[in-house]
N, C-alpha and C positions, 0 to 999 in steps of 0.2 A: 504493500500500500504506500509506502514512504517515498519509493523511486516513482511510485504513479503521480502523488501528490507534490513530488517536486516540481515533475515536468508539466504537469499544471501551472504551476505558481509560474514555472517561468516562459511556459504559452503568454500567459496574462502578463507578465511583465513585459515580454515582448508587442502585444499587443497595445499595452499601454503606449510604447515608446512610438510603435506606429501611428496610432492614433494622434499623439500629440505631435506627429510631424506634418501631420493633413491639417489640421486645427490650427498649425503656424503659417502653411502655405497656403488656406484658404484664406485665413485672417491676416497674416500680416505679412506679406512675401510679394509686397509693389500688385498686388491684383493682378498677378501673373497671366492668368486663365482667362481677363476680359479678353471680348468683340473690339477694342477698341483702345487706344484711340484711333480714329480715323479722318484722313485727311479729306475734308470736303471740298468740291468746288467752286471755287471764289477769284475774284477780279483783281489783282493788284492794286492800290492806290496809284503806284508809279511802278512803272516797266523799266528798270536798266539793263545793258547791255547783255545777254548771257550766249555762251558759247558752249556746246557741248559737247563732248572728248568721250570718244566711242572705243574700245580697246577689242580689234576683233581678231580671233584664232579660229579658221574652218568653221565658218559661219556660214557658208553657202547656201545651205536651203531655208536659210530664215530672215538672212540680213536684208533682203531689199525690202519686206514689210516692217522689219524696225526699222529701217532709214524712213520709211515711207509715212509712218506713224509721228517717227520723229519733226518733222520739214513739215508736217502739215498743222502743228500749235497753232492753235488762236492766242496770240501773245501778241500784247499791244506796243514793244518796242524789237528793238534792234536782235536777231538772233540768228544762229549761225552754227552750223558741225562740223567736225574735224573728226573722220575714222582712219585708226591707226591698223591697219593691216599687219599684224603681228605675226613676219614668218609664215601664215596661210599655206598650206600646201594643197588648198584647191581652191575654186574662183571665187574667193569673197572679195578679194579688189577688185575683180575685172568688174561684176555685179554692182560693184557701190558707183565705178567711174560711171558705169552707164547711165546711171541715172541723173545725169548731168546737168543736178541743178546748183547752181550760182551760188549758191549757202553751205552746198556740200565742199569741203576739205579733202580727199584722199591721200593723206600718205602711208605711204612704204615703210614698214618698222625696220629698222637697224640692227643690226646682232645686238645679242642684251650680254651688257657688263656683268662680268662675275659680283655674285653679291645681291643682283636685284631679281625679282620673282617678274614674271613674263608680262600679267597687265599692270605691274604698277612701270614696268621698264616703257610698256606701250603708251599710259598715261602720261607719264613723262614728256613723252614723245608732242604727242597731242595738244599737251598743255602749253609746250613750248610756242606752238603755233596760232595759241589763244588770245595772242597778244594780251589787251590791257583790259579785257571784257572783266563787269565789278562782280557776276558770277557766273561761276559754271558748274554746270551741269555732267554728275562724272554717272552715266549709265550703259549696262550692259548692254551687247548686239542683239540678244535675243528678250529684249523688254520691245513691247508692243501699245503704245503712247496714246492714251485720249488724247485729241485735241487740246482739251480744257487742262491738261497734267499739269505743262510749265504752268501756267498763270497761277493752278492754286498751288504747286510749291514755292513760288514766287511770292505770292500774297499770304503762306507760311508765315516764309523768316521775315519779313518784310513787319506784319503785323507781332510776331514775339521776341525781333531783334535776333534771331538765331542765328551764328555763324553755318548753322549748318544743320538742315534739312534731309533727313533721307527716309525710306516706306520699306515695309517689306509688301513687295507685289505679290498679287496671287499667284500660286502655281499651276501649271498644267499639270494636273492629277489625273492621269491616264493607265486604265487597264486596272486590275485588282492591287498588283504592286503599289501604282500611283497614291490608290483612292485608300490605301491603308497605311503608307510609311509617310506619304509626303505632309498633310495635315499634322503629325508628330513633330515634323521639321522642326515646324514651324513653334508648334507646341512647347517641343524643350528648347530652342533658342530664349523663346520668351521667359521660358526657366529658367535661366542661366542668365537673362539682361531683362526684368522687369522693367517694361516703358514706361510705368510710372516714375521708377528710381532715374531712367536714362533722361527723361524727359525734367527731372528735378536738379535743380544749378545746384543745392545743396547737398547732394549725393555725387559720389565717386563713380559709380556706376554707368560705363558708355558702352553703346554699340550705333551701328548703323548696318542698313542692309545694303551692300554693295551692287545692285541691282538700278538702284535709284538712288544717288544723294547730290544735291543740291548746296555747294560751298561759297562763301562770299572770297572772295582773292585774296585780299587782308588778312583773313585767317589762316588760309593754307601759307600766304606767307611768312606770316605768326611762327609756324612750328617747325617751320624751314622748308619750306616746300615739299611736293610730293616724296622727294628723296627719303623726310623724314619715318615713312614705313616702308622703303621700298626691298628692304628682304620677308615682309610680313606674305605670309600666304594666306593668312585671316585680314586681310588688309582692309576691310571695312571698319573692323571693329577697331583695327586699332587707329584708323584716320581718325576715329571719334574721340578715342581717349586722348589721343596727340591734341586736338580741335578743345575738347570740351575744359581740359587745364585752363584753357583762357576763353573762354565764352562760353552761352546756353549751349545749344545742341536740342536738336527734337526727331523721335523716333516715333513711327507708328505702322498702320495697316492702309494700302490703297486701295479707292475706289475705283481708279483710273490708270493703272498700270499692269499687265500682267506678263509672267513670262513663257513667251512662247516653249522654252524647253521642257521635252515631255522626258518622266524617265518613266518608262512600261515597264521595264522587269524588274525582279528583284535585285541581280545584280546592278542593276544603272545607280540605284539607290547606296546599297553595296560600296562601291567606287566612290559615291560621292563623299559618303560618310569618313568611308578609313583614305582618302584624301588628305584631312585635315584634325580630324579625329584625336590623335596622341599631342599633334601641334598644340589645340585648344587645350592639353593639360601640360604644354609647357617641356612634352618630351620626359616627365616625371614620372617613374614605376612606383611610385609613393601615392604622388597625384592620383593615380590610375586604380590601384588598390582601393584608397577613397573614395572615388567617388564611383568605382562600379559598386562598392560596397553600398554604399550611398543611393544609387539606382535601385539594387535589390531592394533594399531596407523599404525605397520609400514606393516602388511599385511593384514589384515580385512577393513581399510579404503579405500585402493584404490579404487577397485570395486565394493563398496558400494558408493563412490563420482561419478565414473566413470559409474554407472546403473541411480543415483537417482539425478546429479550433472546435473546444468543448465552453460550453457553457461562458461567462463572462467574454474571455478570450475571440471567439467566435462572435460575439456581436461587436467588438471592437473591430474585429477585423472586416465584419461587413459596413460598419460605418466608415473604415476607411477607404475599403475600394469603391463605396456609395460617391465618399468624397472625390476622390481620383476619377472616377465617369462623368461626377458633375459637371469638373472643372475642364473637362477633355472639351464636352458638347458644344461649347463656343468656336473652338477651331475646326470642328466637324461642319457648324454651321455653316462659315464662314465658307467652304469650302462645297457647301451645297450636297451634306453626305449626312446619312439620315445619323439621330442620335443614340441609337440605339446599338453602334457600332461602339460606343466609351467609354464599356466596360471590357473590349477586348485590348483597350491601348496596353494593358499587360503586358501581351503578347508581341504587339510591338518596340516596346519598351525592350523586352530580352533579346529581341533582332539589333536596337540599338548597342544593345551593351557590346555584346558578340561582334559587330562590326568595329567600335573602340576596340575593342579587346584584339581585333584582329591589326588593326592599325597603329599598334606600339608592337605586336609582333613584325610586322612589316617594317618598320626601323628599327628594329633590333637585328633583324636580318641584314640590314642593311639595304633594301628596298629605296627607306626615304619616303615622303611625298611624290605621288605622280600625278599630273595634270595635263589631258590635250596634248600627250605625246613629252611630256617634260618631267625630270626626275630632279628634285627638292631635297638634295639629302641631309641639308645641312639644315634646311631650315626650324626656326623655332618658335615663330611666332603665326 
């Protein structure tokens, strides 16, 4: 009875400890789990000059509808793009020259110096030819542009004084893979950088979504120009922490941007993930321990207490994967996927871990970061 009554006491202890990590991140963890903030569309008071700096690698079958998206802003002042053909080893410059309008920039990317990672080496590039424009606009080749986007990231920072503006844009969530790992992305990003915290000048807390960000010039030359993250392979996030040291910063969700890149299989997802995976912990097998630890704890145990859990234990544990489905259903929404899928984020969750956990194996091999044909081995941010 004594060894049975132990492993009680310490179900329920366990339980206990799960429970109050749902009750901390329902309650007090920046409102990780909202819809929102979301950036609506709005007019600028005043339109200045924006230029925007495309960084594109074998973009062929998408790039001439994001140029196309791009050049067609309703935006009441002066604007103008610059795509840096990065290397391409199929026709994403032939594709962008043809479209040969007067606003469009196409250059030819450069060998990239030792030390810098491929789009920030391409931004660089771009930016150089942005002359003295007061902001630009640094977005992916595969982001697909409402009309109305610039103006109301423009009428953004304009109305909250932000150096710096950026969205995480919807994703193309295609096939079963899509519709079940990409909404998680999105998910635990926002776990990891609450927009509450990033969007608060009193918190240390920054990210931006690289997809979409909108900079004032003064800023980026604030932290020393783009060069200042240019071995970052998370280079979003860290252009915001570099940015936010000396100004606001505002992060949210769009209404008006999405990206055309689809990942259908499992493995596209896969790839994406142990891309950058071990980077985001810093290259740390300490880190790593932590916080897969940390993963199980806060969504593998629920419904393992709440299957296998007696008495007390067992209803803690249902109240916390109750919690964890609740908080899931706003990213399901958003994504137009019914809610009743966010009691299996579980299972996603353990595809997450497995793919990190695969991704510090992979540099420890000696593999590195790979990306779009390019191998990262040094990198660490």
């Amino acid at each position: 009875m004594a060894p049975r009554h132990g492993q009680a006491l310490a179900m329920t202890a366990l339980a206990l400890i799960v429970a109050a990590i749902w009750v901390y991140l329902l309650g007090f963890h920046g409102r990780f789990w909202q819809a929102g903030p979301v950036l609506p569309p709005a007019r600028p008071e005043r339109a200045p000059p924006v230029v925007a700096v495309v960084p594109a690698r074998n973009e062929a079958l998408g790039i001439a509808d994001s140029l196309a998206s791009l050049l067609a802003q309703d935006y009441g002042g002066p604007f103008r793009a610059v795509l840096v053909d990065d290397a391409s080893t199929d026709s994403t410059g032939e594709i962008a020259r043809r479209i040969g309008d007067p606003r469009l920039t196409v250059l030819t990317g450069r060998s990239r110096p030792a030390g810098w990672s491929g789009k920030i080496w391409a931004l660089a590039q771009g930016l150089g030819a942005a002359e003295d424009s007061e902001l630009l606009l640094l977005t992916d080749a595969d982001i697909i542009h409402d009309p109305r986007h610039l103006a109301a990231l423009v009428a953004a920072a304009d109305r909250g004084g932000y150096d710096l503006v950026s969205e995480m844009v919807a994703l193309t969530a295609e096939g079963e893979a899509g519709r079940t790992l990409l909404p998680a992305f999105v998910y635990f990003f926002q776990l990891l950088y609450p927009f509450d915290w990033v969007n608060d000048p009193l918190r240390a807390t920054a990210a931006a979504a690289g997809g979409t960000i909108l900079i004032r010039r003064r800023a980026l030359e604030r932290i020393g120009g783009i060069e200042a993250v240019r071995d970052a392979l998370i280079d979003d996030v860290a252009l915001a922490a570099a940015v936010k040291r000396g100004g606001p910063i505002w992060l949210g969700h769009s209404m008006l941007a999405r990206s055309a890149r689809a990942y259908p299989g499992w493995a596209d997802v896969w790839r994406m993930i142990t891309r950058s995976a071990y980077i985001q912990l810093r290259r740390s097998p300490l880190l790593l321990i932590c916080s897969m630890g940390a993963m199980a704890l806060t969504f593998l145990a629920p419904p393992l207490i709440a299957l296998f859990g007696h008495g007390p234990a067992r209803l803690l544990g249902l109240a916390a994967w109750a919690g964890l489905a609740l908080s899931y259903v706003p990213s399901l929404r958003r994504s137009r996927l019914s809610g009743l899928r966010a009691p299996l984020l579980v299972l996603t969750a353990l595809f997450y871990i497995a793919a990190t956990v695969a991704s510090a194996l992979d540099h420890h091999r000696g593999r590195g970061a790979i990306w779009k044909g390019r191998a990262y081995t040094g990198a660490t941010r």
